[in-house]
PDB file of N, CA, C and O in Angstrom, chain B, residues numbered from 101:
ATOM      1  N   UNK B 101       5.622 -10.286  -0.042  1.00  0.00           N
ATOM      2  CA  UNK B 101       6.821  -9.976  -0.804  1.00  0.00           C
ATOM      3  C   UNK B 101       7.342  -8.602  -0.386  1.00  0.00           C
ATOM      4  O   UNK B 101       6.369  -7.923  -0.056  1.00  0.00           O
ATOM      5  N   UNK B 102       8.378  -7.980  -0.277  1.00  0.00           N
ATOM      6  CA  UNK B 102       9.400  -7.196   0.276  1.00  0.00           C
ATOM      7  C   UNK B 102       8.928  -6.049  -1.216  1.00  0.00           C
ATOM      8  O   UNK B 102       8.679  -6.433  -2.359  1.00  0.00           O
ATOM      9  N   UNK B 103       8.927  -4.823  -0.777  1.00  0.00           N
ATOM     10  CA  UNK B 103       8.535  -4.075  -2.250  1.00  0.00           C
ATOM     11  C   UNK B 103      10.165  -4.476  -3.424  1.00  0.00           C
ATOM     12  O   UNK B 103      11.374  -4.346  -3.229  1.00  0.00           O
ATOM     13  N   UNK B 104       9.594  -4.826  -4.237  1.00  0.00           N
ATOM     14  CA  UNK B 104      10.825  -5.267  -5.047  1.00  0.00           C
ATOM     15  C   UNK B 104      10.358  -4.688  -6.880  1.00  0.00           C
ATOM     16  O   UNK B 104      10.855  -4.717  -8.006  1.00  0.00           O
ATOM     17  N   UNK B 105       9.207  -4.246  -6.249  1.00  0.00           N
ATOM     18  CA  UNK B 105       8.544  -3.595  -7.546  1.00  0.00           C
ATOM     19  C   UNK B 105       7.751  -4.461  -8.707  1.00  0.00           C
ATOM     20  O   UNK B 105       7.610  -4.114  -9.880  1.00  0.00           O
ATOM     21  N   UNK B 106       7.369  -5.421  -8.221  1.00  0.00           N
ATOM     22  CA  UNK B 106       6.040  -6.365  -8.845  1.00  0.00           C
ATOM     23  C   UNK B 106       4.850  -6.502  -8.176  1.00  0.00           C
ATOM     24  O   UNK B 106       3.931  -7.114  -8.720  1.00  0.00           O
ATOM     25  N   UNK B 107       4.661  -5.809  -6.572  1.00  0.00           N
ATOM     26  CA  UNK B 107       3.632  -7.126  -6.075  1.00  0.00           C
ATOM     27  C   UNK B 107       2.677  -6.345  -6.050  1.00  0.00           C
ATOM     28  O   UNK B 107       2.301  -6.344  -4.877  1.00  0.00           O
ATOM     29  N   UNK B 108       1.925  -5.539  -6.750  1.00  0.00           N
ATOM     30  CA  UNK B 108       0.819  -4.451  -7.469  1.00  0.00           C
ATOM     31  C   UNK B 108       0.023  -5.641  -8.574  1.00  0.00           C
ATOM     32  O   UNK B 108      -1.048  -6.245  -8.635  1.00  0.00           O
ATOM     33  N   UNK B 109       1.682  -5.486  -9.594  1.00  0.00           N
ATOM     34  CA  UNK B 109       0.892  -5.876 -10.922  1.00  0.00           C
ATOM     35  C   UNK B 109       1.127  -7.763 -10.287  1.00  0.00           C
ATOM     36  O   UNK B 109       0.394  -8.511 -10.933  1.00  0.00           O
ATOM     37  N   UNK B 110       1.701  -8.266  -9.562  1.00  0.00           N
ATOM     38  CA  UNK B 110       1.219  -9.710  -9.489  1.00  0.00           C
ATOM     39  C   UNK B 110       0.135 -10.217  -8.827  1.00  0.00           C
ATOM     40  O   UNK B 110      -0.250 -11.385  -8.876  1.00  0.00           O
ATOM     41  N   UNK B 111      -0.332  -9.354  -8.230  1.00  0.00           N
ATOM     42  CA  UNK B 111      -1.972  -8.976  -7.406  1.00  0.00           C
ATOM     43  C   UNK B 111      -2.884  -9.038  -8.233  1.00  0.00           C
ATOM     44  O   UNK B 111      -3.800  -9.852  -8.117  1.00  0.00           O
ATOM     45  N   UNK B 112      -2.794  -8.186  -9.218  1.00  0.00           N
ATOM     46  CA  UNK B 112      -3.559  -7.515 -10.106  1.00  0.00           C
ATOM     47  C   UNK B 112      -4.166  -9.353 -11.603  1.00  0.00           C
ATOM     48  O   UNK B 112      -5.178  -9.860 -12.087  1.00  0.00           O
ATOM     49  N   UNK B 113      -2.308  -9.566 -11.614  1.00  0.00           N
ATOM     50  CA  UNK B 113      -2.588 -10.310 -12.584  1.00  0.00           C
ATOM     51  C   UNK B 113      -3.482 -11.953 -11.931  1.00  0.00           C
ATOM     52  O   UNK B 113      -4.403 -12.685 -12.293  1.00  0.00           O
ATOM     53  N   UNK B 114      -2.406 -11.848 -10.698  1.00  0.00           N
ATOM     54  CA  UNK B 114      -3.141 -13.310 -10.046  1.00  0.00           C
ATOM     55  C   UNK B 114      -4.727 -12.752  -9.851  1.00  0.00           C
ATOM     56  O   UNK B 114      -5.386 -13.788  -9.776  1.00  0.00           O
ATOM     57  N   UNK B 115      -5.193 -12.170  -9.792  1.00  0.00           N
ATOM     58  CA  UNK B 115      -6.842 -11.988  -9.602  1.00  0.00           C
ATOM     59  C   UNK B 115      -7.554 -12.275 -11.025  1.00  0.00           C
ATOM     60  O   UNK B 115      -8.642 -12.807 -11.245  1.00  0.00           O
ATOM     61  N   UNK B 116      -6.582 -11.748 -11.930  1.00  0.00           N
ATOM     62  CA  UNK B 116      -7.334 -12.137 -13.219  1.00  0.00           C
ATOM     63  C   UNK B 116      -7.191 -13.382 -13.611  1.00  0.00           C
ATOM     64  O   UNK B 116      -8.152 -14.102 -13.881  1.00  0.00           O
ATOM     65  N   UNK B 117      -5.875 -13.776 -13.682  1.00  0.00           N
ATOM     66  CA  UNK B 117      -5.801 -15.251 -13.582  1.00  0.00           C
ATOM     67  C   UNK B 117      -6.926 -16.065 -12.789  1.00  0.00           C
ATOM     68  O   UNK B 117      -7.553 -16.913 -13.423  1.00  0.00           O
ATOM     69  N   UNK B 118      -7.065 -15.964 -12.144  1.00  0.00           N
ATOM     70  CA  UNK B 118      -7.858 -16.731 -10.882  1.00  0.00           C
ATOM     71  C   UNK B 118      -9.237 -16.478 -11.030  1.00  0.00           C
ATOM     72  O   UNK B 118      -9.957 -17.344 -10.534  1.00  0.00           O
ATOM     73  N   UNK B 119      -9.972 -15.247 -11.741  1.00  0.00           N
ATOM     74  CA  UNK B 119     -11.026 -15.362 -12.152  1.00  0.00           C
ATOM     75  C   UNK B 119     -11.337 -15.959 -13.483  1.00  0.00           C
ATOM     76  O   UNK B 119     -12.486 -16.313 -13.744  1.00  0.00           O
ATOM     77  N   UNK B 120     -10.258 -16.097 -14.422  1.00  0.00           N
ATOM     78  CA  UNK B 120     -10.453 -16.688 -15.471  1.00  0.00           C
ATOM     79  C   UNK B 120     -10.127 -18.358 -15.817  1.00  0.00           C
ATOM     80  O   UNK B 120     -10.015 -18.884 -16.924  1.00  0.00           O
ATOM     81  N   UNK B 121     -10.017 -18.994 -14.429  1.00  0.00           N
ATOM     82  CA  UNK B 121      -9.943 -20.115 -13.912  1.00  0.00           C
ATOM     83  C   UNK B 121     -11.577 -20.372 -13.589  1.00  0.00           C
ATOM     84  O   UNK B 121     -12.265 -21.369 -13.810  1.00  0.00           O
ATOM     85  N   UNK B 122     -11.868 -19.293 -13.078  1.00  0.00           N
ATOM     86  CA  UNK B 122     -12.692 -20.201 -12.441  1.00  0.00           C
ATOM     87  C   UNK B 122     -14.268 -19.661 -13.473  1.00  0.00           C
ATOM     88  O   UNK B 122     -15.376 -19.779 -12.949  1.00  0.00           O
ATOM     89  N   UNK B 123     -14.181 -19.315 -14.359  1.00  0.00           N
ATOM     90  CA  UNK B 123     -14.999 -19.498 -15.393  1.00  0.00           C
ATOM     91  C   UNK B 123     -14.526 -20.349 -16.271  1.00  0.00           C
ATOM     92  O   UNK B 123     -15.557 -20.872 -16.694  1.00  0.00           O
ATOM     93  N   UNK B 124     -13.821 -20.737 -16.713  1.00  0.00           N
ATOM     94  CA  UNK B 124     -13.087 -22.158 -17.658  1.00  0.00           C
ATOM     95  C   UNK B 124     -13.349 -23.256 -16.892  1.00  0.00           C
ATOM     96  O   UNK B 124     -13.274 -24.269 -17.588  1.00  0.00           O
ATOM     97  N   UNK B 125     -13.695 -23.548 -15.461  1.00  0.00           N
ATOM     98  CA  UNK B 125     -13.713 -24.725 -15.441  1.00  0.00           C
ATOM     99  C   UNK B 125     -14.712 -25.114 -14.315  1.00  0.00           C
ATOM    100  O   UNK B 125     -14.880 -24.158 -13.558  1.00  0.00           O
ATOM    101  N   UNK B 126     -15.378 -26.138 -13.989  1.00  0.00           N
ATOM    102  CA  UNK B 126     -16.622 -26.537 -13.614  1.00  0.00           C
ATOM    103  C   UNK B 126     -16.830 -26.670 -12.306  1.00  0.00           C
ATOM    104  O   UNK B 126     -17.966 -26.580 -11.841  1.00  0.00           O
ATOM    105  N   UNK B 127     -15.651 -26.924 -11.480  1.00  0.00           N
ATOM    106  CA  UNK B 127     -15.599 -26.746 -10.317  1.00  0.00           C
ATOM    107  C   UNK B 127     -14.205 -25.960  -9.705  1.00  0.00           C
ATOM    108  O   UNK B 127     -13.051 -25.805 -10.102  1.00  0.00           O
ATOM    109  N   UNK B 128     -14.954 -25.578  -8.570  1.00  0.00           N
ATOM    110  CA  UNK B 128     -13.790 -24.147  -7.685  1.00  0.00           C
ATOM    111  C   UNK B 128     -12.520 -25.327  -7.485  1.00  0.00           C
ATOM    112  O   UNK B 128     -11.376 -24.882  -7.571  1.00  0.00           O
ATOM    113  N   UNK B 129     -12.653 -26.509  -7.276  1.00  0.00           N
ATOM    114  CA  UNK B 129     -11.255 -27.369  -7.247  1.00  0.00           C
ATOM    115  C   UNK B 129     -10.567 -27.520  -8.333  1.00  0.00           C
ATOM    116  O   UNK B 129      -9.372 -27.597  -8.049  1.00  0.00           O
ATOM    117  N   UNK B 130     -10.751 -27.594  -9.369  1.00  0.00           N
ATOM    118  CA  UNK B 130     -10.692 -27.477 -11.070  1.00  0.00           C
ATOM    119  C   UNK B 130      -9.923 -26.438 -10.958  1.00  0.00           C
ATOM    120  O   UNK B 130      -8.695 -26.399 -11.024  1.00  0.00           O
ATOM    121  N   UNK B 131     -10.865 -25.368 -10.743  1.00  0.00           N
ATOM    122  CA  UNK B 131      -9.854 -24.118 -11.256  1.00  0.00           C
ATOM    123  C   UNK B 131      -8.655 -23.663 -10.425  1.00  0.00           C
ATOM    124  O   UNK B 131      -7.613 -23.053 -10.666  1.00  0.00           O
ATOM    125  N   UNK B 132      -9.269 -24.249  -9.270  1.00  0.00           N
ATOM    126  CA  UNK B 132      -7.697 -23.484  -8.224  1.00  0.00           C
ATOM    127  C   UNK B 132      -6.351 -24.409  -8.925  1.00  0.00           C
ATOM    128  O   UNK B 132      -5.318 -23.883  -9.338  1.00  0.00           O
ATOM    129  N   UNK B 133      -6.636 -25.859  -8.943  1.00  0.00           N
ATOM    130  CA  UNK B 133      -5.903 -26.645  -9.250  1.00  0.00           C
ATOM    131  C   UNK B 133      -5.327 -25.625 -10.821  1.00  0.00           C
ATOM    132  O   UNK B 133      -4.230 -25.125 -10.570  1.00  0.00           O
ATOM    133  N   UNK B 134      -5.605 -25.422 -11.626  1.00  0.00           N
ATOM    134  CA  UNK B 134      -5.495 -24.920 -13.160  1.00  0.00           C
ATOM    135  C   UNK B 134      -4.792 -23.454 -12.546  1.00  0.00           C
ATOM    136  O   UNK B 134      -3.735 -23.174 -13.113  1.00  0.00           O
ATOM    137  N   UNK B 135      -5.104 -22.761 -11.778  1.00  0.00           N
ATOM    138  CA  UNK B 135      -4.959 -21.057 -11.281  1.00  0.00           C
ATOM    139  C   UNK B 135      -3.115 -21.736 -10.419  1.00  0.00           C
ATOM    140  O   UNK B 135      -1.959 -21.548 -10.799  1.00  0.00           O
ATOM    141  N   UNK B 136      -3.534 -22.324  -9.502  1.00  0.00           N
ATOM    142  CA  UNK B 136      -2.323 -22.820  -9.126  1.00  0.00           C
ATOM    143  C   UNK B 136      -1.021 -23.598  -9.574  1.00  0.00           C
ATOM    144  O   UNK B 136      -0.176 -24.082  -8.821  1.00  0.00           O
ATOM    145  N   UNK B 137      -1.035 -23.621 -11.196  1.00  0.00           N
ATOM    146  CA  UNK B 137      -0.218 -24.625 -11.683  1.00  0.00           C
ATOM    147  C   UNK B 137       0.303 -23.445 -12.352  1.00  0.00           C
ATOM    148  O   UNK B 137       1.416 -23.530 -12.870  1.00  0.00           O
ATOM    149  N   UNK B 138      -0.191 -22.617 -12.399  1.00  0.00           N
ATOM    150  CA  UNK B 138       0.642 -20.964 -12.965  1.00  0.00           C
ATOM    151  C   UNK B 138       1.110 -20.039 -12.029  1.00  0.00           C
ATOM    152  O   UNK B 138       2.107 -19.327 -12.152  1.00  0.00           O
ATOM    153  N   UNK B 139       0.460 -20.082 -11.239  1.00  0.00           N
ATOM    154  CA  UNK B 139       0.729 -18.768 -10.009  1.00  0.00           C
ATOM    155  C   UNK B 139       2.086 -19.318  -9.478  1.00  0.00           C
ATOM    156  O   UNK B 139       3.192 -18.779  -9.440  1.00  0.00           O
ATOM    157  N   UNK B 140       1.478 -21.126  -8.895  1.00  0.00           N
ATOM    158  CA  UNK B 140       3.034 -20.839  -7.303  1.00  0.00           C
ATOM    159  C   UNK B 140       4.314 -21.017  -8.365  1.00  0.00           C
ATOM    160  O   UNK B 140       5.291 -20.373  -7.982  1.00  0.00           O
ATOM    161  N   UNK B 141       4.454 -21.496  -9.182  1.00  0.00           N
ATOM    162  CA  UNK B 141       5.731 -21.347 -10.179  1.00  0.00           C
ATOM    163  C   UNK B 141       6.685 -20.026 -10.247  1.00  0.00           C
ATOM    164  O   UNK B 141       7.817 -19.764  -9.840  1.00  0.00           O
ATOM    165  N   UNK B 142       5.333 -19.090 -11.197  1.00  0.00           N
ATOM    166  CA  UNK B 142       5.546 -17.477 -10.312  1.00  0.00           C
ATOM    167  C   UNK B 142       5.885 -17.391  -9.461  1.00  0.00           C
ATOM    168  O   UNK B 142       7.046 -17.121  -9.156  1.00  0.00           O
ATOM    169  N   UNK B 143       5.010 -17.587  -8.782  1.00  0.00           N
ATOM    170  CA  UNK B 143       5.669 -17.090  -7.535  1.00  0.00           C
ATOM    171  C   UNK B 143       7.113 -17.078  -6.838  1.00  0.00           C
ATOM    172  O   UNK B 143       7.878 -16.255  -6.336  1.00  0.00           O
ATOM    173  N   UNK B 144       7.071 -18.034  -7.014  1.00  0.00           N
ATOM    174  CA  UNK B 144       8.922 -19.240  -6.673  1.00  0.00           C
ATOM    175  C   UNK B 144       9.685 -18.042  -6.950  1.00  0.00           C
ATOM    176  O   UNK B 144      10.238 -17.399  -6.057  1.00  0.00           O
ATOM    177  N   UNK B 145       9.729 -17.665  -8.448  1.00  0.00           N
ATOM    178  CA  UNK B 145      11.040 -17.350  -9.548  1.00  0.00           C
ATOM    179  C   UNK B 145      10.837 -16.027  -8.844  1.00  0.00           C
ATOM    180  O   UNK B 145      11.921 -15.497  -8.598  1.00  0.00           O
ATOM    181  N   UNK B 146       9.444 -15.096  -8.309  1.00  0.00           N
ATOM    182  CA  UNK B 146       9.617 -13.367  -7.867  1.00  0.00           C
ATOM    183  C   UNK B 146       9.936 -13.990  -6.045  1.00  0.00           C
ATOM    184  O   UNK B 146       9.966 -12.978  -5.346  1.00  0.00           O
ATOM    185  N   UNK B 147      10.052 -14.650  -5.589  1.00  0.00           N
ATOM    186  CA  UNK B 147      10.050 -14.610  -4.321  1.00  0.00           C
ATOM    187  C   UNK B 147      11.484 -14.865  -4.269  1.00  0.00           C
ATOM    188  O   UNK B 147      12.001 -14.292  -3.310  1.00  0.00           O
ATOM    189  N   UNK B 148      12.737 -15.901  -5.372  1.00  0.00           N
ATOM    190  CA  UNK B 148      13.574 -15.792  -5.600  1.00  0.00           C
ATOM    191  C   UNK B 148      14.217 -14.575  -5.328  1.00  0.00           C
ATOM    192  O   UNK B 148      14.992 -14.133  -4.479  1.00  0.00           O
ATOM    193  N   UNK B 149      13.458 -14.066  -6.640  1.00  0.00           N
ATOM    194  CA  UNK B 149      14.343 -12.779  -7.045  1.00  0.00           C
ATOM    195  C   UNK B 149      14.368 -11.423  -5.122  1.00  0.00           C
ATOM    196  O   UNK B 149      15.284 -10.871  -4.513  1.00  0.00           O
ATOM    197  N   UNK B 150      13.149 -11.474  -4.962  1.00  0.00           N
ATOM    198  CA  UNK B 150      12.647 -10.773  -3.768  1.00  0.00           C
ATOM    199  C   UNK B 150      13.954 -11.150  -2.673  1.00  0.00           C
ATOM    200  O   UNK B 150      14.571 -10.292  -2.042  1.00  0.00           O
ATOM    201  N   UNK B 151      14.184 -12.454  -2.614  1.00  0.00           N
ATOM    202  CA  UNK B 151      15.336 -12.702  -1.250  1.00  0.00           C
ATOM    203  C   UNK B 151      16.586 -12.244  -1.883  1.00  0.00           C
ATOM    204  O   UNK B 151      17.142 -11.347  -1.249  1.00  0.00           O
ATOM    205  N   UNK B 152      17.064 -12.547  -2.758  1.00  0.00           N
ATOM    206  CA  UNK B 152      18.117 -11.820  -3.294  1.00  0.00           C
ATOM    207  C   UNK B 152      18.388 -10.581  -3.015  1.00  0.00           C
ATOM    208  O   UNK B 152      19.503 -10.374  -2.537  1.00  0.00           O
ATOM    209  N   UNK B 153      17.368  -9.277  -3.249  1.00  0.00           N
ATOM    210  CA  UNK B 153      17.489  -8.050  -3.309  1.00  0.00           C
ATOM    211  C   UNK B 153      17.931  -7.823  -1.838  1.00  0.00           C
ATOM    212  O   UNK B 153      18.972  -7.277  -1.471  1.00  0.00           O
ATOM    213  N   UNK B 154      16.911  -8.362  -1.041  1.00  0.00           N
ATOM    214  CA  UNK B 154      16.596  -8.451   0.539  1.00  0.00           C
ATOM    215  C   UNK B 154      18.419  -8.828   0.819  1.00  0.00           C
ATOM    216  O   UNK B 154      19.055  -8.080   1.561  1.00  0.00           O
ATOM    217  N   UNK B 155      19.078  -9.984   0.173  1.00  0.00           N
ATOM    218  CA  UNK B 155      20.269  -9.856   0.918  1.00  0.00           C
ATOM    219  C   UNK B 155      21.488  -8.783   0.054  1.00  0.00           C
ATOM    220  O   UNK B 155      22.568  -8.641   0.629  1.00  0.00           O
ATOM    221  N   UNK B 156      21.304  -8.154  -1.128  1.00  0.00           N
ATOM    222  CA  UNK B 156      21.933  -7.197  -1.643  1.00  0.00           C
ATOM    223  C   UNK B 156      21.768  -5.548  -0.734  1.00  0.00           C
ATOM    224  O   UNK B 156      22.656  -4.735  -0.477  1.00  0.00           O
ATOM    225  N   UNK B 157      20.471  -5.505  -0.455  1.00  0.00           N
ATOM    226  CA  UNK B 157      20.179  -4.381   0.692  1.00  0.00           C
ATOM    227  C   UNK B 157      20.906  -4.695   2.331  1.00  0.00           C
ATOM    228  O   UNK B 157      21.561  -3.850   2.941  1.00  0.00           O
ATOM    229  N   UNK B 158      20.669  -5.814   2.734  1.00  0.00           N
ATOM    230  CA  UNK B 158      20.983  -5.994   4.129  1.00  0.00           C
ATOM    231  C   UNK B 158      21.846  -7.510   4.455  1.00  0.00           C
ATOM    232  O   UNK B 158      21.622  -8.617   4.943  1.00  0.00           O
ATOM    233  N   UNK B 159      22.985  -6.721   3.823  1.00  0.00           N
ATOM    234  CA  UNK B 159      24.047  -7.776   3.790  1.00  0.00           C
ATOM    235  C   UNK B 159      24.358  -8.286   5.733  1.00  0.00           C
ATOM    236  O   UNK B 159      24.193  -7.507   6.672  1.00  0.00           O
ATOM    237  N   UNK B 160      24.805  -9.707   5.852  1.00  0.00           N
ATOM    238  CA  UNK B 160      24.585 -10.096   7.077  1.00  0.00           C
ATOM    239  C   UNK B 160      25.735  -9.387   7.732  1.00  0.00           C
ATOM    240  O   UNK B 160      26.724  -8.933   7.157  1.00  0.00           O
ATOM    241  N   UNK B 161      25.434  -9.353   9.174  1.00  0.00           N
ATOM    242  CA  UNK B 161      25.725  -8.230  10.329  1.00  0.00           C
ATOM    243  C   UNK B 161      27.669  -8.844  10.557  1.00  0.00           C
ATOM    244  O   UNK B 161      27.905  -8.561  11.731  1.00  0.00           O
ATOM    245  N   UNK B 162      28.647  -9.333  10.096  1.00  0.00           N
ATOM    246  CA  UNK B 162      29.439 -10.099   9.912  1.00  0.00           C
ATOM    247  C   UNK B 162      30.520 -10.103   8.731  1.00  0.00           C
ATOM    248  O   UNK B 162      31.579 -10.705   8.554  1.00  0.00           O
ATOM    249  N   UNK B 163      29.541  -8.853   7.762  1.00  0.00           N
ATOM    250  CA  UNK B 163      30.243  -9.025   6.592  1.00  0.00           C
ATOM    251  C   UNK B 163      30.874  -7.069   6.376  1.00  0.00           C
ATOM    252  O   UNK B 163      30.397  -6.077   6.928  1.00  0.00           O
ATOM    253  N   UNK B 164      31.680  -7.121   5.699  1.00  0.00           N
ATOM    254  CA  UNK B 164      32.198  -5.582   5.662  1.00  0.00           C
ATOM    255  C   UNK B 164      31.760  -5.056   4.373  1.00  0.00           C
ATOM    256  O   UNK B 164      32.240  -4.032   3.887  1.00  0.00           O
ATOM    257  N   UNK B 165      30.721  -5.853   3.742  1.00  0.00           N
ATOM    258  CA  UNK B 165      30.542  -5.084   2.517  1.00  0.00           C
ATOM    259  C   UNK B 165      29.371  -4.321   2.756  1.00  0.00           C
ATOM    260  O   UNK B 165      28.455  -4.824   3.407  1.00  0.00           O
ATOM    261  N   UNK B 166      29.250  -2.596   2.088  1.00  0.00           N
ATOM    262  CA  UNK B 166      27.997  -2.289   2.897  1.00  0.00           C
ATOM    263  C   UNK B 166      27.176  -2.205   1.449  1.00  0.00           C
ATOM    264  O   UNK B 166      27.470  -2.308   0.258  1.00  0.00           O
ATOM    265  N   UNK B 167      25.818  -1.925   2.344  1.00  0.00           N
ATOM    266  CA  UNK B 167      24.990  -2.756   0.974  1.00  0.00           C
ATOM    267  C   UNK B 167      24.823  -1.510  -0.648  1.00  0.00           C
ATOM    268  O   UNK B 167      24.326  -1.563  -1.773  1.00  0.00           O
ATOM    269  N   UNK B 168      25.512  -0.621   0.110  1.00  0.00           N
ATOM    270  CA  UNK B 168      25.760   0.986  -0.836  1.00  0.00           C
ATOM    271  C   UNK B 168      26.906   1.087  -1.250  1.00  0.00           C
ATOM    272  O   UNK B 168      27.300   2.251  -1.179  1.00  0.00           O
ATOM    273  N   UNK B 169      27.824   0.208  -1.764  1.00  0.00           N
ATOM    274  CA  UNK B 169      29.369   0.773  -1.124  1.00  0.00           C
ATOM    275  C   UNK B 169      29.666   2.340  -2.088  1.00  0.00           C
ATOM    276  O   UNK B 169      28.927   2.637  -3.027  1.00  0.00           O
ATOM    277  N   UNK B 170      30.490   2.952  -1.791  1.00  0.00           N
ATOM    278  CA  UNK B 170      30.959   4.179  -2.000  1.00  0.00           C
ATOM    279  C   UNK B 170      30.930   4.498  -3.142  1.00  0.00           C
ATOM    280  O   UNK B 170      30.540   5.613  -3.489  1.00  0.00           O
ATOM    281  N   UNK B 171      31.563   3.075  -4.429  1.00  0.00           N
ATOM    282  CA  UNK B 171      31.742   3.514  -5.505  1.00  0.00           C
ATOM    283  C   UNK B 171      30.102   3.835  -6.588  1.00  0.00           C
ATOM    284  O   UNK B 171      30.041   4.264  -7.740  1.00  0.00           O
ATOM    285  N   UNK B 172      29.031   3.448  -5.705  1.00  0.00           N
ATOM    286  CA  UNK B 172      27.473   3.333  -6.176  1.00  0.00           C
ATOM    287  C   UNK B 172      27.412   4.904  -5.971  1.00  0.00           C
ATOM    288  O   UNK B 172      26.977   5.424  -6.999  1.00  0.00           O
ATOM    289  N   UNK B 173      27.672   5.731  -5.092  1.00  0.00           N
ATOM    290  CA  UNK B 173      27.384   7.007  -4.808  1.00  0.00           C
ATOM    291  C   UNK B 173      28.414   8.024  -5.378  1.00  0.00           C
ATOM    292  O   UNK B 173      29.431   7.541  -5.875  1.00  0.00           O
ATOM    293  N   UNK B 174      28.261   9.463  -5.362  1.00  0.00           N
ATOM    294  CA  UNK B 174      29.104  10.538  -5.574  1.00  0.00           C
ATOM    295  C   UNK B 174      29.994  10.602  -4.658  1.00  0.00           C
ATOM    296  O   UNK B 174      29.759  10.021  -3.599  1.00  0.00           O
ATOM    297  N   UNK B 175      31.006  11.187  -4.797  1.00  0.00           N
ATOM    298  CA  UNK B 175      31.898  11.419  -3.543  1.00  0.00           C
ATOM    299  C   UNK B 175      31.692  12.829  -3.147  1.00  0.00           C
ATOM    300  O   UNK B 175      32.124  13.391  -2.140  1.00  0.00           O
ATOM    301  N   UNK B 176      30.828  13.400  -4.277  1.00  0.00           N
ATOM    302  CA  UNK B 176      30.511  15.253  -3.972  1.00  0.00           C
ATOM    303  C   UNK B 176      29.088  15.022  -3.567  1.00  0.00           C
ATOM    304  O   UNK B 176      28.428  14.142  -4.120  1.00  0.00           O
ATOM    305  N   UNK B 177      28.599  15.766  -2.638  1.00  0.00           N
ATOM    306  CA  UNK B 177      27.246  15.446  -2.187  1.00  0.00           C
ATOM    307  C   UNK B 177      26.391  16.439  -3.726  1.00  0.00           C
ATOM    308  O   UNK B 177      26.997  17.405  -4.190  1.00  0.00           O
ATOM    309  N   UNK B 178      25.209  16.077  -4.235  1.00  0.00           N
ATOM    310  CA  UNK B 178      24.533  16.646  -4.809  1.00  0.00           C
ATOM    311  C   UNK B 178      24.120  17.892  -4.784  1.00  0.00           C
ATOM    312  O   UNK B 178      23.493  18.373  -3.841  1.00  0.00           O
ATOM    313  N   UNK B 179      24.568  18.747  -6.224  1.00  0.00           N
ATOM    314  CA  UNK B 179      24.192  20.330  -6.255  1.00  0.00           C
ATOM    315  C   UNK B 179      22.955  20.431  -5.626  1.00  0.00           C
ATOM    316  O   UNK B 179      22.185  19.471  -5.594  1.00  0.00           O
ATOM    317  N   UNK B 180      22.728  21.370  -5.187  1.00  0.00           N
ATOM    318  CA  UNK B 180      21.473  22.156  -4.714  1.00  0.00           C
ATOM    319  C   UNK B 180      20.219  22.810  -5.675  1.00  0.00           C
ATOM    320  O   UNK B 180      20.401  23.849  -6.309  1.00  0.00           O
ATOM    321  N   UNK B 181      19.133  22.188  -5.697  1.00  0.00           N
ATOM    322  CA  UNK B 181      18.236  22.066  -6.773  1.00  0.00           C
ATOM    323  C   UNK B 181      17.578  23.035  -6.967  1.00  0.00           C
ATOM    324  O   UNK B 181      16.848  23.207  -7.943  1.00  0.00           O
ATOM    325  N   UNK B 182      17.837  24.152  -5.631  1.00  0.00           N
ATOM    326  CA  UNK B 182      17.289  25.311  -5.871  1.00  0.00           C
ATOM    327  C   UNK B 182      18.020  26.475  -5.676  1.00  0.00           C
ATOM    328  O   UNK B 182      18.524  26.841  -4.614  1.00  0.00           O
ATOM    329  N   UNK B 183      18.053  27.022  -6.717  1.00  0.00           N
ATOM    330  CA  UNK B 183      19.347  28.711  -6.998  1.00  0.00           C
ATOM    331  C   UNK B 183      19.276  29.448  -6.014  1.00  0.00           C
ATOM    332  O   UNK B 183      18.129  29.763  -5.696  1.00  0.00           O
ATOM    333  N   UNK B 184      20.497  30.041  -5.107  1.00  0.00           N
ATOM    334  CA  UNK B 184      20.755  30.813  -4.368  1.00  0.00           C
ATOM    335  C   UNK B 184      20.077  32.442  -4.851  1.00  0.00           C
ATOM    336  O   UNK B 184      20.570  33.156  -5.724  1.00  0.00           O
ATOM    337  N   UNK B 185      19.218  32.670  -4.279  1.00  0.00           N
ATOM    338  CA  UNK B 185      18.559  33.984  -4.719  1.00  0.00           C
ATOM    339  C   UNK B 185      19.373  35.632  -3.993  1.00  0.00           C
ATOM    340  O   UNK B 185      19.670  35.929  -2.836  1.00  0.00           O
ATOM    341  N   UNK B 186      19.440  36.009  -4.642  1.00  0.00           N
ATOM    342  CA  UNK B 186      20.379  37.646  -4.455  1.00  0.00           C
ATOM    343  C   UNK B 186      19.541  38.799  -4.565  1.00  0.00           C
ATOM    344  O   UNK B 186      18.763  38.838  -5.518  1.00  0.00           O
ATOM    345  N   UNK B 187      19.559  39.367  -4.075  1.00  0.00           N
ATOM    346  CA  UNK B 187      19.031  40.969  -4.117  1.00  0.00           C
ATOM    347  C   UNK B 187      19.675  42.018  -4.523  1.00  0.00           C
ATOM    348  O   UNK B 187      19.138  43.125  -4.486  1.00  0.00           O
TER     349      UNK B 187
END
């Protein structure tokens, strides 16, 4: 997955998921089957969301919209975060 800002905690959760499959049920086919009837669903709907972003960032090479357009940004570049010091 493209960093889209889930794939930490969907790591995290599919491992728990997937270990708590496979203590609920009697065989490792059992549980993947049970672990897998939750995960690839998930998965689908963030891998969705993941291509989306992917074409909001890198709109195709053809199109004139850029993936920042102007009105997302300042038109004044950002004050300076650190004070001009004087003597």
């Amino acid at each position: 997955m493209p960093p889209v800002g889930v794939g930490a905690n969907l790591a995290l959760l599919d491992g728990a998921e997937l270990a708590q499959a496979v203590i609920d049920h009697s065989t490792i086919d059992e549980a993947l089957d049970a672990y897998e009837s939750v995960m690839l669903p998930r998965a689908t709907d963030n891998a969705k969301t993941a291509q989306q972003m992917l074409a909001t960032l890198r709109p195709d090479t053809d199109s004139d919209d850029a993936a920042f357009p102007d009105s997302l940004w300042p038109a004044n570049p950002l004050p300076d975060a650190r004070p001009d010091h004087t003597n």
